[in-house]
C-alpha positions in Angstrom: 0.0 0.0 0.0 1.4 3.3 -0.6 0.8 6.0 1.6 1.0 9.2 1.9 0.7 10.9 6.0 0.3 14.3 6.9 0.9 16.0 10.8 0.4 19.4 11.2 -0.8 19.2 15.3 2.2 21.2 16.2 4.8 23.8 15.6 6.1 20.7 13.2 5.2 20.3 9.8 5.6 16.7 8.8 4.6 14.9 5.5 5.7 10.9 5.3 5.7 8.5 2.5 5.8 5.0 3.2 5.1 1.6 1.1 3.7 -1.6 2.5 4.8 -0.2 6.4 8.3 0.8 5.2 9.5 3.9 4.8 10.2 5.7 1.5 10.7 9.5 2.6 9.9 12.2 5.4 9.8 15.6 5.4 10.3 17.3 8.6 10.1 21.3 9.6 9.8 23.1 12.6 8.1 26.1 11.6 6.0 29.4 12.8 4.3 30.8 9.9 3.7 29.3 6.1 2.3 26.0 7.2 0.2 25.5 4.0 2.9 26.6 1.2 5.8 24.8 3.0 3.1 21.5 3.3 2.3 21.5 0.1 6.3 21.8 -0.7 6.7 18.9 1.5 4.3 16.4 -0.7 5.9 17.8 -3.7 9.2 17.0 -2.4 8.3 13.5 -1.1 6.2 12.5 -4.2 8.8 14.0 -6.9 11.9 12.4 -5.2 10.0 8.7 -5.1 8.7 9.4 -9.2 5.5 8.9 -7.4 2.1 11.5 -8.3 -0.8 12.0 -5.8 -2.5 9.8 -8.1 -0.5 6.7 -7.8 -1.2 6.9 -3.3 -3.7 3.8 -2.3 -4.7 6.4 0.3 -3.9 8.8 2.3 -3.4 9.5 6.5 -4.0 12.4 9.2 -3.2 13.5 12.2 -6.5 14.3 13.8 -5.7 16.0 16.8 -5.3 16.7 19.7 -3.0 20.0 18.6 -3.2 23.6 17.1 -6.4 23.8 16.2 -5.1 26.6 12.8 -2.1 23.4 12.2 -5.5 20.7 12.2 -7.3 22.3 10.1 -4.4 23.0 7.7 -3.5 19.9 8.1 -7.1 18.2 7.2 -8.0 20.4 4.8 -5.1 19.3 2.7 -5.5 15.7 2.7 -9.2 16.4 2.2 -8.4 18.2 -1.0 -6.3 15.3 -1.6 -8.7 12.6 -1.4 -10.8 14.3 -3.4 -8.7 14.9 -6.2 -7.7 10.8 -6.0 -11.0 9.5 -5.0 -9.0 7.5 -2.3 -9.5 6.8 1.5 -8.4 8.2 4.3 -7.2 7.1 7.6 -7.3 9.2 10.9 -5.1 9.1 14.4 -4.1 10.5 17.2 -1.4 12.6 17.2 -0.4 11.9 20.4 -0.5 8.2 19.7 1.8 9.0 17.1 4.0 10.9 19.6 4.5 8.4 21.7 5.3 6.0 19.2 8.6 7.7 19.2 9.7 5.3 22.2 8.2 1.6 20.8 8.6 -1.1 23.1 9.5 1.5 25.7 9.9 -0.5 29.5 7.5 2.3 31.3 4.4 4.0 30.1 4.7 6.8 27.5 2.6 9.9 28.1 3.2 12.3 25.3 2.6 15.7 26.2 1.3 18.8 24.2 1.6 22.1 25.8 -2.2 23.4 25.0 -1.9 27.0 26.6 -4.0 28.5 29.2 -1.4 26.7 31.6 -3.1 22.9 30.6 -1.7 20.1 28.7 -3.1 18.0 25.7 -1.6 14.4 26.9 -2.5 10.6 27.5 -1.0 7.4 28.6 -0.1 4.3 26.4 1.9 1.4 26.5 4.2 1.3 23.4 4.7 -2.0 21.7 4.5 -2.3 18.3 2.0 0.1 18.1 0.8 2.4 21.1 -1.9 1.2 23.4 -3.7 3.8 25.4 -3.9 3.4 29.0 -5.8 7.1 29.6 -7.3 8.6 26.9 -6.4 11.8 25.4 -7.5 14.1 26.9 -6.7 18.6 28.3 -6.4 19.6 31.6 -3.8 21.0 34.0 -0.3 19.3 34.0 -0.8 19.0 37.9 -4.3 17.2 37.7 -2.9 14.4 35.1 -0.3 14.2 37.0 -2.4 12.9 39.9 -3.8 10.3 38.1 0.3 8.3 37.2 1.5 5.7 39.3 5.4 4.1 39.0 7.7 5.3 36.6 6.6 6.9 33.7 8.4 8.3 30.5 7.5 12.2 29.2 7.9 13.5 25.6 6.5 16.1 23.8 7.1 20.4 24.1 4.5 20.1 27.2 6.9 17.8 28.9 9.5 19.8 28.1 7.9 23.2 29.4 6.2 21.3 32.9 9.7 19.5 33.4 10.0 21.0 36.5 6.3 20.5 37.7 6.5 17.1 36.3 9.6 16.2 38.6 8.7 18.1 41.6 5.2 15.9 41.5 6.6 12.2 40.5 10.7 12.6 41.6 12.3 10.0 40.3 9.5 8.1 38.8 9.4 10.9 36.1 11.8 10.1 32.9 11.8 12.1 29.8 12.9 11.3 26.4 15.7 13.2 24.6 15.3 16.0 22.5 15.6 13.9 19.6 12.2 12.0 19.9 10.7 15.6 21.0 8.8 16.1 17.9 5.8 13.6 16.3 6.7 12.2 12.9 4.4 11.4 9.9 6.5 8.5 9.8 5.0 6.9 12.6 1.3 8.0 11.7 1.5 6.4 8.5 2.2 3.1 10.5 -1.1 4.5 12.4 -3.0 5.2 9.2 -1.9 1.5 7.7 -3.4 -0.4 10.8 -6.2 1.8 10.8 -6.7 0.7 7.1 -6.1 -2.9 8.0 -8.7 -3.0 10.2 -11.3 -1.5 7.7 -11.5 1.4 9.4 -10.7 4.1 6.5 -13.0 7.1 6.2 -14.4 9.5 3.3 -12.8 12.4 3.0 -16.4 14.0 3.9 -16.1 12.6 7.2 -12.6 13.3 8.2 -12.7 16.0 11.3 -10.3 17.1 13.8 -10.6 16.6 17.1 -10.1 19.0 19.4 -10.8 18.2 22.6 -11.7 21.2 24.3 -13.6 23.5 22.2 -12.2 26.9 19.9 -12.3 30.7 20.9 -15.0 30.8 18.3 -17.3 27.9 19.8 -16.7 29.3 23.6 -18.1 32.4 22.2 -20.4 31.3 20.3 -22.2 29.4 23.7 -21.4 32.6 25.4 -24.2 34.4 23.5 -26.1 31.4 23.2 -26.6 31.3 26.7 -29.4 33.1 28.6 
């Protein structure tokens, strides 16, 4: 199956190619402004080095979200336009699942960790084997109240983890371990292995139905329900 997987949840812009679960290419850029002309680049780039087109992909995967909710709907948008042009499927994830598969077959729970402003955190807990198993499900809140909920040693990754560090280890001591910069940022790379099982397990979507998932809702939404309410 070729494959073409897009993440644009963070501050990272990152566009993988892979064929039958290996990997052909990656493009990978930390960025602050441009995200849509330097994602488009990145297909280009990926698809022109391989002597691949959009048309020759057997479908296509996304990050979903948790993340920026501007770098989601970038992100989504363009694989939409995508699958549309192709007529092919599309697979969703989590982009923290696909964060925390940075550390497979790691001997500790992984909780990848998003910083999500307004001094909370978009994280989770999963096992990583092959793929990531989720202990606690995605989810927003304050680094201090997830925090309550770990118990023995854990391993932290992600720009959340990095910015809570000292939080992190004044709550959990020693139990707390955190990845190296490295592994800091989610790869399309592992999301396309998301996308494939997700494909594998019949559980591709039109490009209609794709949608991000936030979490906790927008500005726009929280103001919208201010008016709305009474």
């Amino acid at each position: 199956m070729k494959l073409l997987a897009i993440d644009t949840s963070t501050n990272t812009c990152s566009v993988a190619l892979s064929c039958d679960g290996r990997l052909v290419g990656e493009y990978l850029l930390e960025m602050q402004r441009t995200l849509s002309e330097r994602l488009l680049d990145g297909v280009e780039l990926l698809l022109t080095g391989a002597g691949l087109t959009v048309q020759d992909m057997d479908g296509f995967g996304v990050a979903l979200g948790p993340g920026s909710f501007t770098g989601l709907r970038i992100g989504i948008a363009t694989v939409k336009g995508l699958a549309l042009a192709t007529g092919k499927p599309v697979a969703g994830f989590s982009s923290l699942a696909m964060l925390a598969m940075n550390l497979p077959w790691a001997d500790a729970p992984v909780c990848p960790m998003f910083d999500a402003r307004k001094k909370e955190v978009y994280t989770g807990l999963y096992r990583c084997r092959e793929l990531p198993e989720p202990v606690i499900s995605d989810c927003v809140l304050s680094p201090e109240a997830f925090l309550e909920q770990l118990d023995g040693p854990v391993i932290f990754v992600g720009d959340g983890a990095v910015r809570y560090r000292e939080r992190i280890e004044s709550r959990l001591g020693a139990r707390a371990r955190f990845a190296p910069a490295s592994v800091t940022q989610p790869r399309a790379a592992a999301g396309a292995l998301l996308a494939e099982a997700e494909f594998a397990h019949g559980a591709s979507v039109t490009a209609a139905a794709l949608a991000p998932l936030y979490i906790r809702p927008s500005e726009a939404e929280l103001a919208r329900l201010q008016r709305e309410t009474p």
